[in-house]
Structures are given as structure tokens and as C-alpha cells.
Residue frames as a rotation matrix with the C-alpha (Angstrom) as fourth column:
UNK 1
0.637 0.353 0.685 45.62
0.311 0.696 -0.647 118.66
-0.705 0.626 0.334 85.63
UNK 2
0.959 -0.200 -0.201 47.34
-0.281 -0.562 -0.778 121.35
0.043 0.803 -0.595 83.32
UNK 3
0.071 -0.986 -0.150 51.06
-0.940 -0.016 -0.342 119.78
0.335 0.165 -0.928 84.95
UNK 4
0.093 0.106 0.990 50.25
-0.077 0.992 -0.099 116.65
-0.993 -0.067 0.101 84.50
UNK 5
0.841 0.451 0.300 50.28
0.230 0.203 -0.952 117.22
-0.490 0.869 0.067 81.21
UNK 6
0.658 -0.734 -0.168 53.04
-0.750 -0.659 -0.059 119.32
-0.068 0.165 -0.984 80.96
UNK 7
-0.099 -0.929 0.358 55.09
-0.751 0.305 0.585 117.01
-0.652 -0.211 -0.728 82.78
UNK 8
0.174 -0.215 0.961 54.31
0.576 0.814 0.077 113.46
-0.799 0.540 0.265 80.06
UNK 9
0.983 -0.035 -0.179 54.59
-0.147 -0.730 -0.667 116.32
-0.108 0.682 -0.723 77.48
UNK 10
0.382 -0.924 0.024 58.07
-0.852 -0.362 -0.377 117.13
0.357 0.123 -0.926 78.38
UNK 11
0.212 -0.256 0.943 59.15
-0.147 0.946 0.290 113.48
-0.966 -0.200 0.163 79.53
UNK 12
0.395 -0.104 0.913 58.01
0.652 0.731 -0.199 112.30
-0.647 0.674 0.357 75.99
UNK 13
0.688 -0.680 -0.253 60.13
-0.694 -0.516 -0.502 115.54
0.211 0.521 -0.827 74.33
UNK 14
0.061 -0.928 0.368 62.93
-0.785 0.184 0.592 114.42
-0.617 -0.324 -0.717 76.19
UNK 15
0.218 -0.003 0.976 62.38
0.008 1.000 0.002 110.79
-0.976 0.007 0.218 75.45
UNK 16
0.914 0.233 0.332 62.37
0.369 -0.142 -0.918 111.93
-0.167 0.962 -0.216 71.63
UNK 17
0.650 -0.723 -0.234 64.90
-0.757 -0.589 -0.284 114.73
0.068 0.362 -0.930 71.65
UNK 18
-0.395 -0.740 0.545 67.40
-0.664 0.640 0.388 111.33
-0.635 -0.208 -0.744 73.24
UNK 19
0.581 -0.031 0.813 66.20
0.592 0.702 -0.396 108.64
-0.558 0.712 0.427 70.44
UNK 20
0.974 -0.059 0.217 67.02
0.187 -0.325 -0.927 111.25
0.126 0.944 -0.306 67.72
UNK 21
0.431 -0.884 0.182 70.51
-0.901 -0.412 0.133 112.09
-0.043 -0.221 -0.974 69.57
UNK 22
0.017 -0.349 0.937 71.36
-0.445 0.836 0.320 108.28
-0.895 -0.423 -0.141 69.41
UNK 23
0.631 0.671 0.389 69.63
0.319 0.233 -0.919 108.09
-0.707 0.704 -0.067 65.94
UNK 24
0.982 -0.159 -0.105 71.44
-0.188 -0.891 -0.413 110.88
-0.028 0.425 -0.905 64.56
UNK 25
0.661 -0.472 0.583 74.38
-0.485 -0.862 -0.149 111.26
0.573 -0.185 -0.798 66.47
UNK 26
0.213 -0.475 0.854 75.74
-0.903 0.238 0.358 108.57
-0.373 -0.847 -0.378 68.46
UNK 27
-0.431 -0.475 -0.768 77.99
-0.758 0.652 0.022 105.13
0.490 0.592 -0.641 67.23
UNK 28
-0.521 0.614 0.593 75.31
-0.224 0.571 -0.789 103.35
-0.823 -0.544 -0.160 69.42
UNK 29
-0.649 0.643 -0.406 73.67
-0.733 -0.387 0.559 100.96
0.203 0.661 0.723 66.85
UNK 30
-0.059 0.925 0.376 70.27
-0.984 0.010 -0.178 100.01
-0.169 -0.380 0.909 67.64
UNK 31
-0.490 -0.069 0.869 69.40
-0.200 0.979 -0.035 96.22
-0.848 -0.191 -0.494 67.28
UNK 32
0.395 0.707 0.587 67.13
0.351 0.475 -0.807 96.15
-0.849 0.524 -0.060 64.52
UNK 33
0.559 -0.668 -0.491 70.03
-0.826 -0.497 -0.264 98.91
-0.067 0.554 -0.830 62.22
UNK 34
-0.049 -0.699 0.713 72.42
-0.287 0.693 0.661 95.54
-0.957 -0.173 -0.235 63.15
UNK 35
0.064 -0.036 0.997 71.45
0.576 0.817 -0.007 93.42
-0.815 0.575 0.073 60.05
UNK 36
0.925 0.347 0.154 71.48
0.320 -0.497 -0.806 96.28
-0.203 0.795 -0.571 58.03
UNK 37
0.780 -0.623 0.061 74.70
-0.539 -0.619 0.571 97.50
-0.318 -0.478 -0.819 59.03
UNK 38
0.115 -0.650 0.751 76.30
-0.256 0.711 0.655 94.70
-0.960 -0.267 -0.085 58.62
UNK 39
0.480 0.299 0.825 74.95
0.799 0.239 -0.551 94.16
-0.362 0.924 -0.124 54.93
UNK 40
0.997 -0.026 0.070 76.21
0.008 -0.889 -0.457 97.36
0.074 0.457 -0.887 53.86
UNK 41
0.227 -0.963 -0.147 79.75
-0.822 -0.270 0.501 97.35
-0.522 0.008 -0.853 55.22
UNK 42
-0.252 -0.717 0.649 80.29
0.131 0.640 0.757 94.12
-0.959 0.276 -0.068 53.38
UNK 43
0.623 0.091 0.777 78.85
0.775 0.060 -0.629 94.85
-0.104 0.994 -0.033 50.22
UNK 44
0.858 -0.501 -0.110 81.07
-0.506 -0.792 -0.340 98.11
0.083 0.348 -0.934 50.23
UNK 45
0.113 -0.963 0.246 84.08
-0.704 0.097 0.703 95.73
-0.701 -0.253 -0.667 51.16
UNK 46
0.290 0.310 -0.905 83.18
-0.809 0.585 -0.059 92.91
0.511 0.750 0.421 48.77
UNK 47
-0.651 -0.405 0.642 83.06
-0.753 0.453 -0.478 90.98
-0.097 -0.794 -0.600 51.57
UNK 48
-0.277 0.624 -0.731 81.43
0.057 0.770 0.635 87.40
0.959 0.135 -0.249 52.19
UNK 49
0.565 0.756 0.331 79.28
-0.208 -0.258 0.944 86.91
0.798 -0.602 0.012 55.05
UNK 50
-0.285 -0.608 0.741 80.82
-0.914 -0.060 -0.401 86.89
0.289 -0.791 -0.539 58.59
UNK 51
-0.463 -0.233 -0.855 81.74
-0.231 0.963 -0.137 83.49
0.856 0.134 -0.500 60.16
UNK 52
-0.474 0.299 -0.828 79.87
0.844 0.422 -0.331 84.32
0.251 -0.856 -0.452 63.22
UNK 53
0.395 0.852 0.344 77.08
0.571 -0.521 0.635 86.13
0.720 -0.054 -0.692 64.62
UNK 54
0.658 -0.009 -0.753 79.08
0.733 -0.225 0.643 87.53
-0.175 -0.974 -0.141 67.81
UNK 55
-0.332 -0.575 0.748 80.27
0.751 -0.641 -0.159 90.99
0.571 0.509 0.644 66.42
UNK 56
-0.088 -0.054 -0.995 80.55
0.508 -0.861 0.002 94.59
-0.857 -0.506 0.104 68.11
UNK 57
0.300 0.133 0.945 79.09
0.800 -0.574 -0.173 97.66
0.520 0.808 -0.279 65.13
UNK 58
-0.165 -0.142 -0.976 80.09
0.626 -0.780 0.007 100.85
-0.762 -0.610 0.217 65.77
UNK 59
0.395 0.246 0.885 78.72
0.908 -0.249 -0.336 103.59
0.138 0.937 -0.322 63.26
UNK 60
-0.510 -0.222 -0.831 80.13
0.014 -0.968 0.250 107.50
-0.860 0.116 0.497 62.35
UNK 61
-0.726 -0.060 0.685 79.49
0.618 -0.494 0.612 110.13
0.302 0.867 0.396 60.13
UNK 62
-0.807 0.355 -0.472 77.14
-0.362 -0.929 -0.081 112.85
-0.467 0.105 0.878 59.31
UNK 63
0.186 0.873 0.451 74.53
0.072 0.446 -0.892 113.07
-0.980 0.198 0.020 57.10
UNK 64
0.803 -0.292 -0.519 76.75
-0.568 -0.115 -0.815 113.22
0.178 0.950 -0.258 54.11
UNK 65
-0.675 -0.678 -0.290 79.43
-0.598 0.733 -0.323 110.35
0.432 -0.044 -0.901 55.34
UNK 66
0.758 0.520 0.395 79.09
-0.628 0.418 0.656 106.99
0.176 -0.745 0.644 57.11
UNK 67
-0.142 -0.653 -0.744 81.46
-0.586 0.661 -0.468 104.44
0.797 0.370 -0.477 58.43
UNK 68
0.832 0.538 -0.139 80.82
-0.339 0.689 0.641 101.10
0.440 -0.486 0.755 59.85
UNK 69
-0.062 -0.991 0.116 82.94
-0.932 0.016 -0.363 99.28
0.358 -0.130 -0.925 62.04
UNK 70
0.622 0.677 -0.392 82.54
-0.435 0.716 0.546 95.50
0.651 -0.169 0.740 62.44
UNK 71
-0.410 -0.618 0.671 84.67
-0.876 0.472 -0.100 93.57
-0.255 -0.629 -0.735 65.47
UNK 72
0.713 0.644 -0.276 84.74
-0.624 0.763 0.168 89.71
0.319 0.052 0.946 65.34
UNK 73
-0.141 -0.883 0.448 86.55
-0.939 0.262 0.221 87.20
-0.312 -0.389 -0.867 67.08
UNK 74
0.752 0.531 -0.390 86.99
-0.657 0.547 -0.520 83.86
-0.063 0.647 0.760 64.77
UNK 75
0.455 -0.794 0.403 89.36
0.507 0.603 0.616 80.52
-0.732 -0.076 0.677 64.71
UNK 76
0.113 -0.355 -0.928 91.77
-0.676 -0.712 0.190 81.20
-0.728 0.606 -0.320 61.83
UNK 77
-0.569 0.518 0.638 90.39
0.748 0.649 0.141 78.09
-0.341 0.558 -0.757 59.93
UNK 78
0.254 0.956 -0.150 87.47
0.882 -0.292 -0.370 80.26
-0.397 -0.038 -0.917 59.96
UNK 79
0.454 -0.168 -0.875 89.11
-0.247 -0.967 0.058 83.63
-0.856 0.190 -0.480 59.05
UNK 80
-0.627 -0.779 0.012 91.27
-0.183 0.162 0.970 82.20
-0.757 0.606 -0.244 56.39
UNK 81
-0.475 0.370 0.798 88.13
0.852 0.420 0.313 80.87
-0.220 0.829 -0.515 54.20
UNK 82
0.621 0.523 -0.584 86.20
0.407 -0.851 -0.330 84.65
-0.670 -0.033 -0.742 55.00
UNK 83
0.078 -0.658 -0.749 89.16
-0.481 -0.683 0.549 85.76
-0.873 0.318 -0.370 53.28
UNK 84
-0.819 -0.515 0.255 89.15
-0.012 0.459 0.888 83.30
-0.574 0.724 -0.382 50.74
UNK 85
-0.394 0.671 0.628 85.73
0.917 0.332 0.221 83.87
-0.060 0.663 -0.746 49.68
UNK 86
0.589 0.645 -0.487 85.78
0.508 -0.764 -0.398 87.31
-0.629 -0.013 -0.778 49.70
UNK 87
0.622 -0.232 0.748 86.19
0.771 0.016 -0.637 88.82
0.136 0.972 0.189 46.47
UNK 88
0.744 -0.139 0.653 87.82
-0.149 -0.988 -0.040 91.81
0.651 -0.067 -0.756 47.36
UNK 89
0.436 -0.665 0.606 90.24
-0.829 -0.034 0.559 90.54
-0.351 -0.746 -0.566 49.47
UNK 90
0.834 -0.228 0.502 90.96
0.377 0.901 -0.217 87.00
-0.403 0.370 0.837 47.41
UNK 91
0.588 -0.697 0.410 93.92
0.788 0.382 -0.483 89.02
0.180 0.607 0.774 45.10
UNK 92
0.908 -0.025 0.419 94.38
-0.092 -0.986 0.142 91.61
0.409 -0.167 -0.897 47.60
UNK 93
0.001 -0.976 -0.220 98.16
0.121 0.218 -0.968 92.42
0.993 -0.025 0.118 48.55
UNK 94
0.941 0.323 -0.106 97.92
0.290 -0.599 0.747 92.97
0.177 -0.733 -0.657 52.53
UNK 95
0.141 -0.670 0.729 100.52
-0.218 -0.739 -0.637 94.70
0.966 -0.069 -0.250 54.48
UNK 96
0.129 -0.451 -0.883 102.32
0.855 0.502 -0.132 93.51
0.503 -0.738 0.450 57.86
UNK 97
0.157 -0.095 0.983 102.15
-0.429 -0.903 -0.018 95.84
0.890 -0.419 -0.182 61.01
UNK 98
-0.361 -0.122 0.925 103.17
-0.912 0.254 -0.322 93.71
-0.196 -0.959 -0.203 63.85
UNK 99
-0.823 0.452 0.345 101.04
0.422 0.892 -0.162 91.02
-0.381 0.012 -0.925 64.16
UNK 100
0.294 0.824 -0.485 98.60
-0.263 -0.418 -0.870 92.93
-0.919 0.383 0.093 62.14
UNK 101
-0.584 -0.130 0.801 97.51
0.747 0.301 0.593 91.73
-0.319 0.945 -0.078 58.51
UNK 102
-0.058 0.856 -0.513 95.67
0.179 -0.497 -0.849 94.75
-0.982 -0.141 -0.124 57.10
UNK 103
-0.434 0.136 0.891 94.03
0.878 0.288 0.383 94.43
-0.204 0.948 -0.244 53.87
UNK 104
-0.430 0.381 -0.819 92.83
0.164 -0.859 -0.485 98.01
-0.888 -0.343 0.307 51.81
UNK 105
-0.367 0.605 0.706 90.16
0.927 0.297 0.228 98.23
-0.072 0.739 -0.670 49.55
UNK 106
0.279 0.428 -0.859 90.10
-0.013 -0.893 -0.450 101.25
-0.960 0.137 -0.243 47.70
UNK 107
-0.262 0.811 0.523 87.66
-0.958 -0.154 -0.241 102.76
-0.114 -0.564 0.818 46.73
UNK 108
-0.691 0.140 0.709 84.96
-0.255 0.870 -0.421 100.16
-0.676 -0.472 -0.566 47.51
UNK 109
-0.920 0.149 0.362 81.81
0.352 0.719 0.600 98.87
-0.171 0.679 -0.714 46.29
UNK 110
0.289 0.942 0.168 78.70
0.951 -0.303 0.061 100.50
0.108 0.142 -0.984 44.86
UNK 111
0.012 -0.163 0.987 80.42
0.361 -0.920 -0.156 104.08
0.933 0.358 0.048 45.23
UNK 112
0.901 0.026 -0.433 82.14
0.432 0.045 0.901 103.59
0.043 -0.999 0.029 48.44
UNK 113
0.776 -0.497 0.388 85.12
-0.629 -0.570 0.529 104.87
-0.042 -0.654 -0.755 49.79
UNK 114
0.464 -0.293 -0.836 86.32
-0.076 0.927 -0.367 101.84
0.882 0.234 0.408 50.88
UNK 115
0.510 -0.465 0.723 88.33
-0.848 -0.412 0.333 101.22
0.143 -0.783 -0.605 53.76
UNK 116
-0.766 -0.625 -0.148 90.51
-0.558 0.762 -0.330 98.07
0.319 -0.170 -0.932 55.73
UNK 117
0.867 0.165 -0.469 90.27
-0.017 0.952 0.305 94.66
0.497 -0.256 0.829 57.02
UNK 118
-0.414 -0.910 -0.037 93.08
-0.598 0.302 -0.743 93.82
0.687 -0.285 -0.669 59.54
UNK 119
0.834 0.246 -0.493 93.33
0.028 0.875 0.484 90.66
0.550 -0.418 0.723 60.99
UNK 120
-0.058 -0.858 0.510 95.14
-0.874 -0.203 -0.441 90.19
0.483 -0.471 -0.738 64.06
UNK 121
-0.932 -0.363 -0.007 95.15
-0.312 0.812 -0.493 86.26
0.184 -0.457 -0.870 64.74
UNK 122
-0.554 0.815 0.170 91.91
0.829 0.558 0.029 85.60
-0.072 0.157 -0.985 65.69
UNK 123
0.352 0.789 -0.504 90.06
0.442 -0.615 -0.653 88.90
-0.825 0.008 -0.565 65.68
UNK 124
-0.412 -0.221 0.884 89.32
0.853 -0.434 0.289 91.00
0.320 0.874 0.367 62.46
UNK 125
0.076 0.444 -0.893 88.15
0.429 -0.823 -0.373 94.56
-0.900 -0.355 -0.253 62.01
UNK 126
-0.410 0.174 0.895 86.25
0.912 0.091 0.400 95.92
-0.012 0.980 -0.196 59.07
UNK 127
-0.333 -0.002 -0.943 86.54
0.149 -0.988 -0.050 99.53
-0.931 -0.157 0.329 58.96
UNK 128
-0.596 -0.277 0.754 84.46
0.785 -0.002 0.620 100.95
-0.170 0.961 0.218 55.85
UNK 129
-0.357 -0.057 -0.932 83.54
0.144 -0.990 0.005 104.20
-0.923 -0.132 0.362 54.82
UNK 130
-0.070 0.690 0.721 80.87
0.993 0.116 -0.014 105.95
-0.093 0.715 -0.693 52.42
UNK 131
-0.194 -0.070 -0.978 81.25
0.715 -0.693 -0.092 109.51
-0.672 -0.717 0.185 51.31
């Protein structure tokens, strides 16, 4: 009886000790962190809302940084008004890297950092940072 116990004991450690390493520690974000995530990196970018729901997050930091990454793939009808209704990017100068457009917003909003936007044809990436 006594390792029976033991063992769901130490299962549900594990099972714990590997949420909090994902939780903590890993640019895995959870589904239900998604809508949050997403809210935050645009209000630090003064961004308007994304033209489409089909995005890749990727989070970093510590517990004294954070930075979001958003991925989206969008017509460029569609990318051109995201840009045109986002304040922060409406009288911003970008910069040409290839076939990269990469807007930088520093610092950001609410006592961000700030970070890019670069648009490459139809996909963007919204790199922003809190520190």
C-alpha cells in the first residue's frame, strides 16, 4: 500500500515539477496565456488587433524581463491596413533589409522596451520586449 502511494506521490511531483518548468521556463505558451499574450505585445507595440487568428507565440525572459513573439501570415491588403491602424507604426520610418520591412518602436508602451515589426510580404513578426 505504502508504494502505491509513493509511486502517485512522485508521478504527481513530477507532473508538477514539468508544468512549473514549462510555466516558468520554457517559450511553450499554454492555450489559455494565448489571449493574454497577444494583448500585451500589442499594447506594448501600439499595435491594432491582428488580421487573423492563425499566429505562432513564442515567450522569453526571466522573472524580471519578458518578450513576446507573434508570427502571422496575412494578404498584404490585410497587412497594409494593420499597419495603417496602428498607431505606432502609422508615422513610423521603417528600414529595408532585403525583402524585409522592419519597423522599431522604441521604447514602447506602458513602460516597455519596445521592440520590431518586420514584414516580409505576407508574413509579419512582432518581436516585443518588457524589462
Amino acid at each position: 500500500m505504502r508504494s502505491k502511494i509513493f509511486k502517485v506521490f512522485m508521478l504527481l511531483a513530477f507532473a508538477a515539477a514539468f508544468y512549473i518548468y514549462l510555466e516558468a521556463f520554457s517559450s511553450y505558451v499554454f492555450p489559455w496565456d494565448k489571449k493574454e499574450a497577444v494583448a500585451t505585445t500589442l499594447t506594448w507595440g501600439g499595435l491594432a488587433p491582428l488580421p487573423t487568428d492563425d499566429i505562432t507565440i513564442e515567450e522569453k525572459g526571466s522573472m524580471f524581463t519578458r518578450q513576446f513573439m507573434i508570427e502571422f501570415t496575412a494578404g498584404k491588403d490585410e497587412i497594409e491596413k494593420w499597419i495603417k491602424n496602428s498607431k505606432r507604426l502609422q508615422n513610423n520610418n521603417p528600414t529595408q533589409s532585403g525583402s524585409n520591412v522592419i519597423y522599431k518602436i522604441y521604447p514602447g508602451e506602458e513602460g516597455s522596451f519596445g521592440g520590431t515589426v518586420k514584414v516580409d510580404g505576407t508574413k509579419v513578426i512582432i518581436n516585443m520586449s518588457w524589462s
